[in-house]
C-alpha positions in Angstrom: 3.1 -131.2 85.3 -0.4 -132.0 86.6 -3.4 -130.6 84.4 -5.4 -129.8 87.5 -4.2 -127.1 90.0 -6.3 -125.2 92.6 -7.4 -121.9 94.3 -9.1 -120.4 97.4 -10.7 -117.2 97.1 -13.1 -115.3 98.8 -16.4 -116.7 97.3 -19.5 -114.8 96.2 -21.9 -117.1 94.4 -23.6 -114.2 92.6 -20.6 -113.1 91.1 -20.2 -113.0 87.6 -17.0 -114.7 85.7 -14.2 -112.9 86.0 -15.4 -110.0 88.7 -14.3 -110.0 92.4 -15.4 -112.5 94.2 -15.7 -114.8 91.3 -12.5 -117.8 91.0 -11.2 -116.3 87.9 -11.4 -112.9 89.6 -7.3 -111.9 89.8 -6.8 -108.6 91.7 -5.0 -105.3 90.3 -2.3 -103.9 92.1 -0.4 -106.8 92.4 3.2 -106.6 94.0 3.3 -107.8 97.4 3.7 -111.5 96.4 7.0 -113.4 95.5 6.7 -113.6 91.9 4.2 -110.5 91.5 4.6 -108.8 87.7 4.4 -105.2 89.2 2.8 -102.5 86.7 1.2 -105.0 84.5 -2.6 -104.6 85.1 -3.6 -108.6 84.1 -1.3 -109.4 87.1 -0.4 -113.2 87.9 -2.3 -116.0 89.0 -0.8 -118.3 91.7 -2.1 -121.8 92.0 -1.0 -124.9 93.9 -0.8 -128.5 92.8 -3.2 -129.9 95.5 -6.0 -129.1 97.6 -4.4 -128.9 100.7 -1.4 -126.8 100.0 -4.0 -124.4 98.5 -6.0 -124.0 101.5 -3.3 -124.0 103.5 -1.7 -120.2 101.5 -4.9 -118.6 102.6 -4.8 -119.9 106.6 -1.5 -119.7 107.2 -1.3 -116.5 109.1 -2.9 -119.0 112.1 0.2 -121.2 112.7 1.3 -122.3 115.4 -1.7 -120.6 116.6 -3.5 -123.2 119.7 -7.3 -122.3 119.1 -8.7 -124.3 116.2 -10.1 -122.8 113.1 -13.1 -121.7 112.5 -15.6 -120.9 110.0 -15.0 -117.3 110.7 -11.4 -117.8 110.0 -12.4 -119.5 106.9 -14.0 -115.8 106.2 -12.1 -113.1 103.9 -14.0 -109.5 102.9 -17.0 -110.8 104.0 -17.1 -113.9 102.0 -16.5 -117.4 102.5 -13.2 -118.6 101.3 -14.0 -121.3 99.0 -11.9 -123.8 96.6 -11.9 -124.6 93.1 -10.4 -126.5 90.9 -8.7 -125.2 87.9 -7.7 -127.3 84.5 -5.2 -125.6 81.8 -5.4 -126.8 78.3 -2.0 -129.0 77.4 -0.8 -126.8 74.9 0.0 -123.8 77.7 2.1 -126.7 80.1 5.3 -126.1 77.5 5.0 -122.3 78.1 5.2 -122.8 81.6 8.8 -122.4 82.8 9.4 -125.5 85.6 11.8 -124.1 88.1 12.1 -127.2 90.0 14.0 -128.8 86.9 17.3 -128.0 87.9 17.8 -128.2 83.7 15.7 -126.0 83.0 16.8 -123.4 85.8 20.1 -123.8 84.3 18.9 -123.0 80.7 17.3 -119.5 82.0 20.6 -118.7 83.5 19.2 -119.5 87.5 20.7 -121.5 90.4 18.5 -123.4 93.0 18.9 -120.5 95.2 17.3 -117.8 93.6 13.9 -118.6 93.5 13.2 -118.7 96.9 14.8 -115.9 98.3 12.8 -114.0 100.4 13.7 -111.0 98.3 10.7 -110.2 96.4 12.9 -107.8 94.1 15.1 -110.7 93.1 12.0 -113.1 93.0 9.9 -110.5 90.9 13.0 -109.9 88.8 12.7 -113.8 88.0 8.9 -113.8 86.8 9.6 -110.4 85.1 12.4 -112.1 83.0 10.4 -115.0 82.2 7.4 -112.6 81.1 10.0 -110.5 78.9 10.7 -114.1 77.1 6.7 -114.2 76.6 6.7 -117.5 78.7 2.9 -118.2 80.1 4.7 -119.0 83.9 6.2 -121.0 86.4 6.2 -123.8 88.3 8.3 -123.9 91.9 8.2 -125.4 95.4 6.4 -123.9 97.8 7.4 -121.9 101.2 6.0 -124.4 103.3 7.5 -127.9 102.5 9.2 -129.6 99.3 6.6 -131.8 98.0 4.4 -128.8 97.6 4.8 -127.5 94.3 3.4 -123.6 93.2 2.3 -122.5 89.7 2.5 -119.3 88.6 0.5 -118.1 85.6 1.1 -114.4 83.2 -2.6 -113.3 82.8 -1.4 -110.9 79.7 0.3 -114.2 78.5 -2.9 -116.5 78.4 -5.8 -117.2 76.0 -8.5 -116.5 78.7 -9.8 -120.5 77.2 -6.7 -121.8 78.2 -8.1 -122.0 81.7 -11.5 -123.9 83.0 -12.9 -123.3 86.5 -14.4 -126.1 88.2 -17.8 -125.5 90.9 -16.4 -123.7 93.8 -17.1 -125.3 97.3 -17.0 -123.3 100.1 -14.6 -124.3 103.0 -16.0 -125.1 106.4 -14.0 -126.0 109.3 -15.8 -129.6 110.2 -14.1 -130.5 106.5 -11.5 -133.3 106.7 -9.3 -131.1 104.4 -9.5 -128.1 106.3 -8.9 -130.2 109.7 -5.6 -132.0 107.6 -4.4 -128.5 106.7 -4.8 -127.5 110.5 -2.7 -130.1 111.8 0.0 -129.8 109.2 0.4 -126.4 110.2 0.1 -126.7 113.7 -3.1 -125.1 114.2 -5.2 -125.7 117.2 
């Protein structure tokens, strides 16, 4: 598994470490999302194995949309989205459950169909197993293609240094990445 992931969050460069607005800033409340730990108050972190699949979980709602993006799209509370890079220390990768090993999904008792079931109870059911067995995650594919691969890390699991956060850059819709994102999901 790759030792850097990524995030896009709304950014607010005044924003301290850890407070809303900030990338290590993980809302509570969790329990709309796939493989959401509902009542635990650290809540999860989801993070994607490259750049582009990480902007492209915060713009999706425009596919298949014909204007182009723009910067106000690239806009969320009030605050630009932005993208960071995230490195996990290699002791937490083993913790880490990896899904897309059909091995390993045999070993915790799941087959290749489970995981992405649009049924967030069955999905949440996964992550809350794994989180009963004090595993720090899991890795699976994403929703939008195969070679996309999701992360998906138990806050009440982690040592809060197990995680660095690179410099946030703010997205803008003249970027090359935004632009690839845009055509790969049919935007504009």
């Amino acid at each position: 598994m790759p030792a850097r992931l990524w995030r896009v969050f709304p950014w607010d460069p005044n924003a301290a470490p850890g407070s809303r607005f900030s990338a290590s800033f993980v809302p509570a409340g969790q329990g709309r999302g796939r493989f959401d730990l509902v009542g635990q108050p650290s809540g999860v972190l989801y993070l994607a194995e490259s750049e582009v699949h990480a902007v492209a979980e915060m713009v999706q709602k425009y596919r298949h949309i014909p204007e182009p993006l723009t910067n106000d799209d690239l806009t969320a509370w009030g605050h630009r989205l932005a993208l960071v890079e995230v490195t996990l220390d290699e002791p937490l990768w083993p913790e880490i459950v990896d899904l897309c090993d059909p091995a390993i999904l045999a070993g915790v008792q799941l087959t290749a169909d489970r995981p992405p079931m649009r049924d967030r109870n069955a999905t949440q059911r996964i992550a809350a197993d794994l989180f009963a067995a004090r595993r720090s995650g899991l890795r699976w594919w994403s929703a939008f293609w195969g070679e996309w691969h999701s992360v998906v890390l138990f806050r009440d699991m982690l040592d809060p240094n197990a995680l660095a956060y690179g410099p946030p850059a703010p997205l803008d819709a003249a970027d090359p990445l935004v632009r690839d994102v845009a055509r790969l999901l049919d935007i504009g």
